[in-house]
KOLKE-79886 format. One line per field, with one value per residue (C-alpha): residue in three letters; x, y, z. Coordinates in steps of 0.001 Angstrom, whole numbers, plus 500000, padded with zeros to 6 digits. Layout:
BEGIN
resn <- ALA	...
xx <- X	...
yy <- Y	...
zz <- Z	...
***
This chain:
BEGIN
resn <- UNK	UNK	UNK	UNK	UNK	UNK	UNK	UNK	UNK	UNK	UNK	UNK	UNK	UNK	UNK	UNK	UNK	UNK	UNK	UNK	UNK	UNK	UNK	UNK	UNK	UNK	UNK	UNK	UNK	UNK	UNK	UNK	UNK	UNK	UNK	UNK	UNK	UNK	UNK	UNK	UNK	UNK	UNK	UNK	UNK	UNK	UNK	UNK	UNK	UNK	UNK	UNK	UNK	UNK	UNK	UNK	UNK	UNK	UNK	UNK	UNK	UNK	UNK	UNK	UNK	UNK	UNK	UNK	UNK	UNK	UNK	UNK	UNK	UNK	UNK	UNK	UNK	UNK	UNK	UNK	UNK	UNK	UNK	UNK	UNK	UNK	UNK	UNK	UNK	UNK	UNK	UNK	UNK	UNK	UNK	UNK	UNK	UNK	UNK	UNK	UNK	UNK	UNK	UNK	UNK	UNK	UNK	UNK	UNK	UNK	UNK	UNK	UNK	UNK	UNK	UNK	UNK	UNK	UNK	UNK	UNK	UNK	UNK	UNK	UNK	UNK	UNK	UNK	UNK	UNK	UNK	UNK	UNK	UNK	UNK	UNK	UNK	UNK	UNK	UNK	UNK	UNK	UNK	UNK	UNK	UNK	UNK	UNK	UNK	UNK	UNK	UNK	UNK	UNK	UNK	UNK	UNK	UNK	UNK	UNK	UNK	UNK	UNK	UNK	UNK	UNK	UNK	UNK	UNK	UNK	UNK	UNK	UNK	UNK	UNK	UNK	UNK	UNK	UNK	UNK	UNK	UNK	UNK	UNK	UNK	UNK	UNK	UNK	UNK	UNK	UNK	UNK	UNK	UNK	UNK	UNK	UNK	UNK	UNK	UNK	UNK	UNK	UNK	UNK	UNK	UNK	UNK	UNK	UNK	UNK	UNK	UNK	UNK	UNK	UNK	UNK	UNK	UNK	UNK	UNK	UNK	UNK	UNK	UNK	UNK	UNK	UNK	UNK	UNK	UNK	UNK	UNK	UNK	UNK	UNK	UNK	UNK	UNK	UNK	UNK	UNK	UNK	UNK	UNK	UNK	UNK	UNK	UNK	UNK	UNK	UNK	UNK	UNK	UNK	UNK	UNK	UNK	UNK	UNK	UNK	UNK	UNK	UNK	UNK	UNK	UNK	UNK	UNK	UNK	UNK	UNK	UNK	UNK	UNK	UNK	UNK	UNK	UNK	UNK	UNK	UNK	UNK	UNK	UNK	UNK	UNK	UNK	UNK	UNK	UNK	UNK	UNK	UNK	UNK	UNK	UNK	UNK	UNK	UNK	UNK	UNK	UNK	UNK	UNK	UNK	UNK	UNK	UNK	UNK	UNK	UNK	UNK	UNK	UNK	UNK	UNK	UNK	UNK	UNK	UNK	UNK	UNK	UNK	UNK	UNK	UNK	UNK	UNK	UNK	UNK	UNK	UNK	UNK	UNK	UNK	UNK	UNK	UNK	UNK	UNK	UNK	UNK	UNK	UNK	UNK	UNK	UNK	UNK	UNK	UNK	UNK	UNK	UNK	UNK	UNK	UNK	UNK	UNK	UNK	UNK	UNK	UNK	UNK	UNK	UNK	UNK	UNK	UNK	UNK	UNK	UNK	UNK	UNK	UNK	UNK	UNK	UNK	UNK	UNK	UNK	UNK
xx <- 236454	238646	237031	239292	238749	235236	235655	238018	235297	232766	234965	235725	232427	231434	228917	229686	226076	225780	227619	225549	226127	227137	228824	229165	229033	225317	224349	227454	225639	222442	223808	225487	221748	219876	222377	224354	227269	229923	229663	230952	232291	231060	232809	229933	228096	230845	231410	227786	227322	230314	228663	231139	231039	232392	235491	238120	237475	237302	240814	241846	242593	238939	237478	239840	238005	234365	235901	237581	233813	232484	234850	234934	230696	230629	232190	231507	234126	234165	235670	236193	235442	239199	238077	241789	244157	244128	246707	249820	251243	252707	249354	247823	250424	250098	246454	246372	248522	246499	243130	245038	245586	241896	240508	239549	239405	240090	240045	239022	240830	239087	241043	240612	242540	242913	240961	238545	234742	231734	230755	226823	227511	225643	224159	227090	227163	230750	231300	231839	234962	233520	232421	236150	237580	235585	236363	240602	240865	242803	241923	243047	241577	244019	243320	245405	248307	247222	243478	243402	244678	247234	245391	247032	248588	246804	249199	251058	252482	255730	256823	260145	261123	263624	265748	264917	267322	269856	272231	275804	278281	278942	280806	281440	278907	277588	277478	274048	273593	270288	267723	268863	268095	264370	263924	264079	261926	259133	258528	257854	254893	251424	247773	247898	251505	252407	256017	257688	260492	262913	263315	265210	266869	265162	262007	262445	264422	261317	259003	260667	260797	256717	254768	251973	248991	250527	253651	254783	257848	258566	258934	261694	261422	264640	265286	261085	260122	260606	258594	255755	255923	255413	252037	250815	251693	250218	246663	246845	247762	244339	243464	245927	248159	251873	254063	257613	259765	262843	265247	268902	271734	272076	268489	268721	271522	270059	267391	268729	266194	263620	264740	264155	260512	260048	261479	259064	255833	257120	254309	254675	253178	256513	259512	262008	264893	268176	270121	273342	276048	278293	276951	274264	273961	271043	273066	276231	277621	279396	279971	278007	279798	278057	280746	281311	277684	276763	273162	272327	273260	271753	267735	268486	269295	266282	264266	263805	262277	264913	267810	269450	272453	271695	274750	273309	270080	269060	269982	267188	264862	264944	264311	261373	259802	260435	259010	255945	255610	256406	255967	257125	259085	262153	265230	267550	270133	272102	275587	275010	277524	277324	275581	272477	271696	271922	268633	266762	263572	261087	257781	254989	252649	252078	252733	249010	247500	250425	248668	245070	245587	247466	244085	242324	243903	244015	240658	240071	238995	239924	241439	239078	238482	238923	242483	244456	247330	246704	249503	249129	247967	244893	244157	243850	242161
yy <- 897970	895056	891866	890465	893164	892270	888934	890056	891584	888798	886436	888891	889733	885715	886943	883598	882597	885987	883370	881934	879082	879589	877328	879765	883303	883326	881813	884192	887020	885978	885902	889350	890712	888986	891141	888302	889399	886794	883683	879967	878551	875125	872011	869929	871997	873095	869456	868575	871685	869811	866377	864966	863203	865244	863725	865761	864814	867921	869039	872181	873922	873302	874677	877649	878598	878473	880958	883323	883680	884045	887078	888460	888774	890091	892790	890175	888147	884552	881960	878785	875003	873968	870357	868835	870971	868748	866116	868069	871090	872118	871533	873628	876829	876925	877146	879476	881808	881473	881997	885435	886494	885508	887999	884954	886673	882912	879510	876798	873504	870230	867617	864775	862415	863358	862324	863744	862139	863550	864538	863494	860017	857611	860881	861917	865813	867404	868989	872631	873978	874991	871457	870117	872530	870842	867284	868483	867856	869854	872232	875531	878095	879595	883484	886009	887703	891157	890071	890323	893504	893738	892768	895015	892249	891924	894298	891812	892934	892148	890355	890375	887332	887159	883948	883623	880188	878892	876520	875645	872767	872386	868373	866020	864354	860385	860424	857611	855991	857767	854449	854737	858622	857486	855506	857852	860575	858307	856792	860521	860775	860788	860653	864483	864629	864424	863125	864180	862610	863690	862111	858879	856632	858854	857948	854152	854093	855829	852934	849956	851267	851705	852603	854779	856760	859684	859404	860712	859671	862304	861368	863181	867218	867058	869944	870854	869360	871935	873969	871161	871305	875033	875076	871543	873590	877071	875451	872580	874827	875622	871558	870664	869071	868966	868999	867402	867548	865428	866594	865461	867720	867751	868741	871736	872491	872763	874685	876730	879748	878043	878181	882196	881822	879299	881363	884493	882656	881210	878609	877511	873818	872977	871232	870810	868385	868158	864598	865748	862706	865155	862763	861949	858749	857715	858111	856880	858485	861888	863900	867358	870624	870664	870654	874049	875189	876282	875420	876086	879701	880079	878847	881369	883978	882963	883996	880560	880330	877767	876144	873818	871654	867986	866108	862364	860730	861402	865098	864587	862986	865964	868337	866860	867119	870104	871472	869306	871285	874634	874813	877270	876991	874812	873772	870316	869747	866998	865106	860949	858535	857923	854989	852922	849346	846930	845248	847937	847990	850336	851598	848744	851497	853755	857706	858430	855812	857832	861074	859971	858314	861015	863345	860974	861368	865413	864710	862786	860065	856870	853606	851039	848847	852237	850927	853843	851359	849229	848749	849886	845800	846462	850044	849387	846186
zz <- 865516	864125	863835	866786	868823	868437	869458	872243	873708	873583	875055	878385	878763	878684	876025	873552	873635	871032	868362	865530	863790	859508	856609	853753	852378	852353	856037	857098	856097	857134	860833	860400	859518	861933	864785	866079	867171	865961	863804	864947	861707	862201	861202	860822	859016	856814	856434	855405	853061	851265	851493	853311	857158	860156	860230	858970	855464	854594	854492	856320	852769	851608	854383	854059	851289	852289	855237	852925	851693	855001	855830	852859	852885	856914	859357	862625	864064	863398	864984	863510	864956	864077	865211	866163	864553	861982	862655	863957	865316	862003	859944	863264	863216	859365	859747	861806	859951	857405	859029	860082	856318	856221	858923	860743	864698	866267	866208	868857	868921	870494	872987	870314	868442	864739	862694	864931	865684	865723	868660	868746	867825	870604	871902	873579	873340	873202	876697	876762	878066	881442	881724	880431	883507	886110	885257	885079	881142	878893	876179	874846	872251	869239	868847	867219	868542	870082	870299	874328	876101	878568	881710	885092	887427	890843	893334	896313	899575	899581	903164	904386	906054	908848	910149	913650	914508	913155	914412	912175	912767	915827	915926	913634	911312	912334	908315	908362	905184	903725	904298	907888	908023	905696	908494	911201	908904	908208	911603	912848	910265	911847	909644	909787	907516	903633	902688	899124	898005	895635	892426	892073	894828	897825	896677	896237	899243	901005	899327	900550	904465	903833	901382	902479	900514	902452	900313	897086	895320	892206	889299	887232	887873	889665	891798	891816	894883	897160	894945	894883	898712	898932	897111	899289	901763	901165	899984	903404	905645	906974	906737	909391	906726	907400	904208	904995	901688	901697	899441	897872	897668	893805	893676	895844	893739	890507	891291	894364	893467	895087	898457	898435	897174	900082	902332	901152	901069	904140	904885	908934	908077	905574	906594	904369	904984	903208	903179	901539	900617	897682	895026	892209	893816	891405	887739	888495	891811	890021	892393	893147	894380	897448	899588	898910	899488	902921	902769	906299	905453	902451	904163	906576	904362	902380	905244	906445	909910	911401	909290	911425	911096	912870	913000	913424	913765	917134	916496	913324	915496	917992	915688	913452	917016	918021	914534	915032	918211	917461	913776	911323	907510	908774	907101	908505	907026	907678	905954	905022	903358	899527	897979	898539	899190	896553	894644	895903	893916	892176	893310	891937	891359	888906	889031	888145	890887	893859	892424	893022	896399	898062	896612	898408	901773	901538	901161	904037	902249	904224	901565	901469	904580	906524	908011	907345	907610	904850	902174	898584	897504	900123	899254	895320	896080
***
């Protein structure tokens, strides 16, 4: 068995605890005969067997060397403490290919900044990756191409899903100007309901009529907020969430595939509303192509519960209630006039602090002062 495939199988059967610690040919060896099963090429102790401190001043090339010994004197996998990756992606990939020439079976890369520090300094113990997972940091092994086998995909039910309303134009369009139709959307928001905004003037449009720890304005991604929506909306669905998604016509547009994985996953706590004005309102006003797009047809045919055209703001109204009542994947779509109002401002608060507050209220988690009312100034106070 190939010294990957060894390590291939220690890793799937969560066996890593069979690793023993080595720095040269001799203590390589010494772990092979002893029966562990794989070796952990450490950098601090390759680093002290060299005299050196742990902190990558051993360069990659030198310790390249003391593994070619290590291989060369065992049949066990090894896989090698690459501490940061040593200062860039290229130095990284060109290690790597050259811990493959090496027999090297893998290679585990720490979440540091290069040059990297010792990890017991002040007694504070590098976390293990299981321990990096539940805190929501990042960190990724390197292992050779071919080392895992193909893994057979869990087997899904595939769901048809059928239109059961929808309602085309049927008069002419009241053409609101999009903080008028905001308005309307966000005073039909209870404690129980999530708002996403699309990327750019929707958003800060959405701010300045009230900023709430229930709303989130997106940040670039254009045309991904539907997509956001639809797994807020599969995971809340049982927390008696609703997930209202309010969406811009050149972001449907760009990334219209969307609509048929909503439609298929079909989650009955979504609504999805589409404010359509034939422009890019927030880079200049270019015009989209949307006035040749039948989007009310294409939800439907996406297997879209309801697509419905409103043709004003009472029309709106109407039907954010009636999906409130009955419920169900739902698609508005309605027509407003181009352009926005001028000196409107940005959101005054960060992406990362929207992101942690509107955790906080799927969590039930009231702001501070337990007014669920309170602005963003109170609620970061």
């Amino acid at each position: 068995m190939k010294k990957t495939s060894k390590l291939k199988h220690l890793v799937q059967t969560q066996n890593l605890e069979f690793l023993m610690e080595a720095h040269n040919g001799l203590s390589a060896k010494i772990v092979e005969e002893t029966g562990f099963k794989g070796i952990w090429a450490s950098g601090l102790s390759i680093s002290a067997a060299m005299g050196v401190r742990d902190n990558n001043e051993a360069s990659w090339t030198q310790v390249l060397d003391v593994l070619e010994f290590m291989s060369d004197a065992t049949s066990i996998p090894i896989l090698l403490d690459g501490d940061t990756g040593y200062g860039n992606f290229n130095n990284a990939r060109r290690l790597v290919k050259k811990l493959e020439q090496r027999q090297i079976a893998g290679v585990c890369i720490e979440d540091k900044v290069f040059p990297k520090t010792n990890s017991f300094i002040n007694g504070n113990a590098q976390p293990l990756a299981s321990r990096w997972i539940d805190r929501n940091r990042s960190f990724f092994f390197v292992v050779r191409n071919r080392t895992f086998d193909q893994v057979a995909l869990r087997k899904q039910e595939l769901v048809s899903r059928m239109n059961h309303l929808q309602t085309a134009r049927q008069e002419a369009d009241q053409y609101p100007s999009r903080y008028e139709a905001l308005t309307v959307i966000n005073a039909m928001k209870d404690r129980h309901t999530v708002q996403l905004a699309t990327t750019g003037i929707t958003g800060r449009e959405l701010y300045e009529i009230e900023d709430s720890p229930n709303n989130l304005y997106m940040v670039g991604s254009m045309g991904c907020v539907s997509s956001f929506g639809l797994g807020l909306a599969l995971t809340q669905r049982n927390n008696n969430k609703d997930i209202v998604v309010i969406d811009g016509d050149g972001s449907v547009l760009m990334r219209m595939g969307s609509l048929a994985t909503n439609g298929t996953y079909s989650p009955p706590n979504m609504l999805h509303i589409l404010l359509d004005n034939n422009a890019h309102d927030s880079t200049g006003g270019q015009s989209t192509v949307s006035h040749n797009v039948q989007f009310v047809k294409i939800a439907a045919s996406c297997g879209y519960v309801q697509s419905i055209y409103t043709h004003n703001l009472a029309e709106l109204q109407w039907a954010m209630e009636e999906w409130k009542r009955t419920k169900g994947l739902t698609f508005l779509y309605m027509k407003i006039s181009k352009g926005y109002r001028e000196q409107l401002g940005r959101p005054q608060i960060k992406p990362f602090e929207i992101k942690q507050r509107l955790q906080s209220f799927l969590r039930n988690d009231p702001p501070e002062g337990g007014q669920y009312e309170k602005r963003q100034e109170e609620y970061f106070a």
